[in-house]
N, C-alpha and C positions, 0 to 999 in steps of 0.2 A: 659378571656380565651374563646376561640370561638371552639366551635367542630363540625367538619365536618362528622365523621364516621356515615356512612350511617346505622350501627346496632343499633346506639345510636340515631341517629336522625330520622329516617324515620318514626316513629310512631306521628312525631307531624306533628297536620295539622293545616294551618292558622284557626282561629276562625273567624263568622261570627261577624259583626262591629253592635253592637248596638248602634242605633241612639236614643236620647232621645224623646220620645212618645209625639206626640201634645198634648197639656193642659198640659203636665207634672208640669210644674215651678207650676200654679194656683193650681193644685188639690193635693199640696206636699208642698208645703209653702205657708204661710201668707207674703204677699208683703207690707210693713207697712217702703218707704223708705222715707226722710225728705232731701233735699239737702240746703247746705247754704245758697243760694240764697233767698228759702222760710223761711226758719225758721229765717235768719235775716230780713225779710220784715214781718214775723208773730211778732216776737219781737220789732220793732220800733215801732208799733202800741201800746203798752202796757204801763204801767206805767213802773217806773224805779224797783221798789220793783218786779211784778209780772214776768218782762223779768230776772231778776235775779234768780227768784222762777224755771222760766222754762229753763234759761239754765243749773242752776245745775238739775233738772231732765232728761234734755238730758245728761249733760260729766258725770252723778251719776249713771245713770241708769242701765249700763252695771256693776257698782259691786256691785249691789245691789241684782243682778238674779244668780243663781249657772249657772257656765258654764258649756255646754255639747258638747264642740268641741272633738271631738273624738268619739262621741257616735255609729253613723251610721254608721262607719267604724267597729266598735265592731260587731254591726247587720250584715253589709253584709259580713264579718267574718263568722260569724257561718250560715249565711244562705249559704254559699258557701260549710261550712265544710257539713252543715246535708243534703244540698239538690242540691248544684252543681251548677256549671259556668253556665249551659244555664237555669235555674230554673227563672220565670217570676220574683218570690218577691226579688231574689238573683240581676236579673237585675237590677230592680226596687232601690234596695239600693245601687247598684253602682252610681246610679247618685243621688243619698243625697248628 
């Protein structure tokens, strides 16, 4: 449904575009990526036993950690209910 009426709509105004803040990704995540390339060229180097040992620690790894996907969405949630759309920390967890 799309609405035109100008009583209904005229109080909204485009919102300014937050762009993600330099350093952001470094000062907001730990970067700890492995691509297959390296990790099978870390593993041929290995005995047969200990490349076994590390690849079930890489495909085990992720259910062995309680997941928290959803988490930050919860946070910028409530940072928008208590403190609002243009609030720094509010921005800040839009781009978690």
């Amino acid at each position: 449904m799309l609405t035109w009426k100008p009583e209904i709509v005229s109080a909204f105004r485009q919102p300014e575009l937050n762009t993600v803040p330099q350093g952001f990704l470094l000062e907001n995540f730990d970067k700890q990526i492995e691509f297959l390339d390296s990790f099978s060229a870390k593993i041929s180097t290995m005995g047969e036993l200990e490349a076994e040992r590390e690849m079930h620690r890489v495909f085990v790894d992720s259910l062995l950690h309680e997941t928290r996907t959803g988490i930050y969405s919860n946070f910028h949630n409530a940072s928008l209910y208590e403190r609002g759309y243009a609030h720094e920390e509010t921005v800040r967890l839009a781009h978690m």
